[in-house]
C-alpha positions in Angstrom: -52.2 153.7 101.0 -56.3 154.3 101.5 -55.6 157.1 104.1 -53.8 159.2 101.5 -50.6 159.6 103.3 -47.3 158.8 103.5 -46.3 154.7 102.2 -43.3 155.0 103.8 -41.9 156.1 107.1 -42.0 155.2 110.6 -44.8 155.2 113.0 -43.2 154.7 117.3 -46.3 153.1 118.7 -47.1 152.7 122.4 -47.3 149.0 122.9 -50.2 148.3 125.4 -49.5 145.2 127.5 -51.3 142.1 126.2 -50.6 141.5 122.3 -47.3 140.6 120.9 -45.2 143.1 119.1 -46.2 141.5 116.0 -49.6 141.8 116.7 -49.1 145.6 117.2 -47.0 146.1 113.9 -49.9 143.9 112.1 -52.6 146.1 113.2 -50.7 149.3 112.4 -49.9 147.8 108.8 -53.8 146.8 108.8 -54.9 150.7 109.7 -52.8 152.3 107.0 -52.6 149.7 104.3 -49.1 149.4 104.3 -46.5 145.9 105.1 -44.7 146.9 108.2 -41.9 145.4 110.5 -40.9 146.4 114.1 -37.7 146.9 115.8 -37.1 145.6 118.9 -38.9 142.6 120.1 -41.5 143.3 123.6 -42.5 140.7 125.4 -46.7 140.7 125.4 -46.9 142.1 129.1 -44.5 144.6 128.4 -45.0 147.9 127.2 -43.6 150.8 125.6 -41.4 152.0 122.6 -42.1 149.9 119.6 -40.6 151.4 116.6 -43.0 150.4 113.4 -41.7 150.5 109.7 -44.1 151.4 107.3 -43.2 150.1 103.5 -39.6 150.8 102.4 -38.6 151.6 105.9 -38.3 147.5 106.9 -35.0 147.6 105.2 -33.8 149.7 108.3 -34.3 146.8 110.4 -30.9 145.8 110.7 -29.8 149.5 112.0 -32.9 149.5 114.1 -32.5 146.7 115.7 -28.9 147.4 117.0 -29.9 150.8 118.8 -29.6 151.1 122.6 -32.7 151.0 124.7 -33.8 152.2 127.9 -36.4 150.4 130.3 -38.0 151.1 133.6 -38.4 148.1 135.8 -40.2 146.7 138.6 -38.2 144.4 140.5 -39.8 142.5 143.7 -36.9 141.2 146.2 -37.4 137.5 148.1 -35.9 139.2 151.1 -35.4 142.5 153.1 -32.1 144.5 151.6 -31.4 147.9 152.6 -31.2 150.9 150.7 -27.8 151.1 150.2 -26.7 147.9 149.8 -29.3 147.9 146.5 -27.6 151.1 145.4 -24.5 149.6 145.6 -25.3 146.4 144.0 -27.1 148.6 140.9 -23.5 150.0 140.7 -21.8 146.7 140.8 -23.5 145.2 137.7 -23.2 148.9 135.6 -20.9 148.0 132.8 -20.2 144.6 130.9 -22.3 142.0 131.8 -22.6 138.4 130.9 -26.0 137.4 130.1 -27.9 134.0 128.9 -31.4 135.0 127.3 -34.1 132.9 129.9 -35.5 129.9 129.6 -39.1 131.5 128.0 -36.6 133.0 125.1 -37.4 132.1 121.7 -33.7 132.4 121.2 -30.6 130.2 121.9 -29.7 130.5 125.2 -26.2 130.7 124.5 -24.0 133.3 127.0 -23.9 136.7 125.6 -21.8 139.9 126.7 -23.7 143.3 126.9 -22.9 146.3 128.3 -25.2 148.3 131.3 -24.6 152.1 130.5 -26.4 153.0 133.6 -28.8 151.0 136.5 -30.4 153.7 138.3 -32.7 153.3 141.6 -35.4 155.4 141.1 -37.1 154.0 144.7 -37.4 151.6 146.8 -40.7 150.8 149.1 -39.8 147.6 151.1 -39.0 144.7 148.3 -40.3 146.9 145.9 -37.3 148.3 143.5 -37.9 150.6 140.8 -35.1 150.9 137.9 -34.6 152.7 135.3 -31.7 150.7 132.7 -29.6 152.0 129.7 -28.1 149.3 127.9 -27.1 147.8 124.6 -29.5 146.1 122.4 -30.7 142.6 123.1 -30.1 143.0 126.8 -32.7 140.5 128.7 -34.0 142.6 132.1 -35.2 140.0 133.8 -31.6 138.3 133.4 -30.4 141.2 134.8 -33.0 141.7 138.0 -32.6 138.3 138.8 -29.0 138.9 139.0 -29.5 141.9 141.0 -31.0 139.7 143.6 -27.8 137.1 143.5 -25.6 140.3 144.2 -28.0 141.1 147.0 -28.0 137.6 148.9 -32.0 137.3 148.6 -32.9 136.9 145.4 -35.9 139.5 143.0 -37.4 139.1 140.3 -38.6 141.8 137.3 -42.7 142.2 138.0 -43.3 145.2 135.6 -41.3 146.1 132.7 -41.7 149.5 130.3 -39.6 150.3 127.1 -39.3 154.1 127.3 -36.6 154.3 124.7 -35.5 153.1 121.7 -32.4 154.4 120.0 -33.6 158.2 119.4 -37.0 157.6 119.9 -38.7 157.9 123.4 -41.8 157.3 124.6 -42.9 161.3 124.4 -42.6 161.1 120.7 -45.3 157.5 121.0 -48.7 157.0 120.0 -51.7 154.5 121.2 -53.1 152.2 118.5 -56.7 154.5 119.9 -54.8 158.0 118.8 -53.7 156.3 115.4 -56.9 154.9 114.1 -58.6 158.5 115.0 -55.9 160.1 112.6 -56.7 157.6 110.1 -60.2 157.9 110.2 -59.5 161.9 110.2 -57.6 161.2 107.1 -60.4 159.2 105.2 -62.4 162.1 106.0 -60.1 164.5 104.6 -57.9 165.5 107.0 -54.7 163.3 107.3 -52.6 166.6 109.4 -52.3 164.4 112.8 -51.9 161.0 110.7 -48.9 163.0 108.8 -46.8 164.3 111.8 -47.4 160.9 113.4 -45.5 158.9 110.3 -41.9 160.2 110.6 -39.8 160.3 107.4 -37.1 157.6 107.5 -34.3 159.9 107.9 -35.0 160.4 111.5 -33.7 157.2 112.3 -30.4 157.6 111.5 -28.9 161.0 113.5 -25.4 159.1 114.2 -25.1 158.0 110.5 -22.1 159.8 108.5 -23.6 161.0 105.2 -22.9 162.0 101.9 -24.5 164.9 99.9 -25.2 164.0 96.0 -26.2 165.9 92.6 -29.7 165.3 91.2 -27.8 163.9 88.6 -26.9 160.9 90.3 -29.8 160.1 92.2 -31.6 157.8 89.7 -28.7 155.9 89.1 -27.9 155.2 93.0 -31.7 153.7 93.1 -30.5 151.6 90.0 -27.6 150.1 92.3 -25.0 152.2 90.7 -21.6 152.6 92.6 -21.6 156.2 93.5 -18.3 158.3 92.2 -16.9 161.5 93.0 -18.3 163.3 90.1 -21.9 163.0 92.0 -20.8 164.4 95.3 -21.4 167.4 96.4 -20.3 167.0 100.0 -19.1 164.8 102.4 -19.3 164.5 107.1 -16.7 162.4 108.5 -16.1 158.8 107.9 -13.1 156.0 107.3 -13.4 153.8 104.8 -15.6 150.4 104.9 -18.1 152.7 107.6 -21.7 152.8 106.7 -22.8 156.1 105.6 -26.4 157.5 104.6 -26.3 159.0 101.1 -28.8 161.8 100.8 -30.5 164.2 97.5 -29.4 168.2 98.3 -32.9 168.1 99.9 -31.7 165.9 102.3 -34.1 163.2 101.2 -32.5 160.0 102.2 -31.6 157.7 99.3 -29.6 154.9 100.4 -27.5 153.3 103.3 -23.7 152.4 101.6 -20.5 151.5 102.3 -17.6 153.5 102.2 -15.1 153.1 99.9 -12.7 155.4 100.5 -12.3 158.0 103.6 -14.2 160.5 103.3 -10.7 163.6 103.3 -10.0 161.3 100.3 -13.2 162.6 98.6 -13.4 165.6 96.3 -16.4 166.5 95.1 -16.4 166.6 91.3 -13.9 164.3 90.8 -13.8 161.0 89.6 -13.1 157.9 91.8 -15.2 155.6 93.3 -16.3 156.6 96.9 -19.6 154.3 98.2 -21.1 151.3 97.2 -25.1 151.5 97.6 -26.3 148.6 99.9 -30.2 149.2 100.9 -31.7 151.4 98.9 -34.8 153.5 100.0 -35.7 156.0 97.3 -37.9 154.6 94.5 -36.3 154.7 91.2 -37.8 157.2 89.0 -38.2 160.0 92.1 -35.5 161.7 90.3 -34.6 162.5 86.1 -32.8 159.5 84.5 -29.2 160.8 83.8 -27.3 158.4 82.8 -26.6 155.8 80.2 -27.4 152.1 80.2 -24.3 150.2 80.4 -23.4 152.5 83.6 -22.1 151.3 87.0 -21.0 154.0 88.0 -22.0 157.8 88.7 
């Protein structure tokens, strides 16, 4: 990377309305000289939360992508509708929903089921609603303002739409593209202190994840696809077998997202057995001493 800093990691960006979330990724991954992804598609008038993987990081995509998001709405009604009667129709459509993505999806508009963990009013000024929404990845807002105004008997519409969460990252912890080419051309210059705390490492992005501790030892050999035994455990959270589960160094530097093998009250550090079969790996092989032999699948 040019700037000097970190190649991989994760950058939350404050999507401007306008350009496409791809855009926004692009010129992030132009700025630091890195390929990038995003997670979580936003529409090009919408703005907000876009989470930005920088290198390595893309491979979290799939977890990414499946986090729960949080959105503040404007929704315009086509008729009058008191107070209350919008309150209770907010209530009415918390919980499972059926959706179809609209007609200006680039998906299949197939029927989908997601859930509505909370639909707040946050105001209303005549047909003027504000909302703030909780829900499950891949939920379509203006599905679900339009619906509002079915329940109501008048019809609405979303107007304004803002991502202010995405998984565990909110819109305090975002950036503008203007703030993030100032800390890269900071770091050209010498100083790269606000481009580092910007570019988070990628262990951040997985709080819920169960994890499991391992020996130095073993390290190298995980990044070489190795099935990870007992032996090179040094400790263990709570999991059942077949759960994902982040394996990390004893400096808590994430190396890999696995699979269980076993449950985890059927490991025992030090002993053999295998326990987690690697799946994306994210540590660069190398980082750690070479400990074992060739022919080994197992450590």
């Amino acid at each position: 990377m040019s700037t000097g800093t970190k190649k991989t990691g994760i950058v939350i960006i404050d999507k401007p309305r306008g350009p496409s979330s791809h855009q926004v990724a692009a010129w992030v991954g132009d700025l630091l000289g890195v390929d990038v992804g995003h997670a979580g598609t936003l529409d090009p008038m919408v703005s907000g939360v876009l989470v930005v993987m920088l290198g390595n990081a893309v491979r979290l995509a799939p977890l990414l992508l499946q986090h729960d998001k949080e959105y503040v709405a404007l929704m315009r009604l086509h008729g009058d509708a008191e107070p209350s009667d919008v309150q209770e129709a907010a209530r009415e459509l918390t919980g499972r929903v059926y959706q179809r993505p609209p007609r200006r999806s680039a998906v299949k508009r197939a029927l989908r089921i997601r859930t509505i963990q909370d639909l707040t009013v946050l105001d209303q000024q005549g047909r003027l609603v504000l909302l703030r929404i909780r829900c499950d990845a891949g939920t379509y807002i203006r599905s679900l303002c339009h619906h509002l105004g079915l329940v109501l008997g008048v019809g609405g519409h979303m107007q304004e739409l803002r991502r202010t969460r995405s998984g565990t990252f909110d819109e305090m912890q975002a950036h503008t593209l203007h703030a993030l080419k100032d800390a890269v051309f900071r770091a050209k210059e010498g100083d790269s202190s606000a481009l580092d705390a910007m570019i988070l490492p990628v262990e951040v992005a997985i709080p819920e994840v169960q994890t499991v501790v391992i020996r130095d030892s073993a390290v190298d050999a995980i990044c070489h696809g190795a099935v990870l035994a007992g032996v090179g455990v040094v400790g263990v959270t709570k999991f059942k077998r077949g759960e994902r589960v982040a394996v990390l160094t004893e400096k808590k530097e994430f190396v890999c997202l696995g699979r269980a093998l076993v449950d985890a009250t059927a490991i025992i550090p030090g002993k053999p057995g295998l326990v987690v079969a690697p799946g994306t790996v994210f540590m660069t092989s190398g980082t750690y001493p070479r400990c074992w032999k060739k022919h080994q699948t197992s450590c």
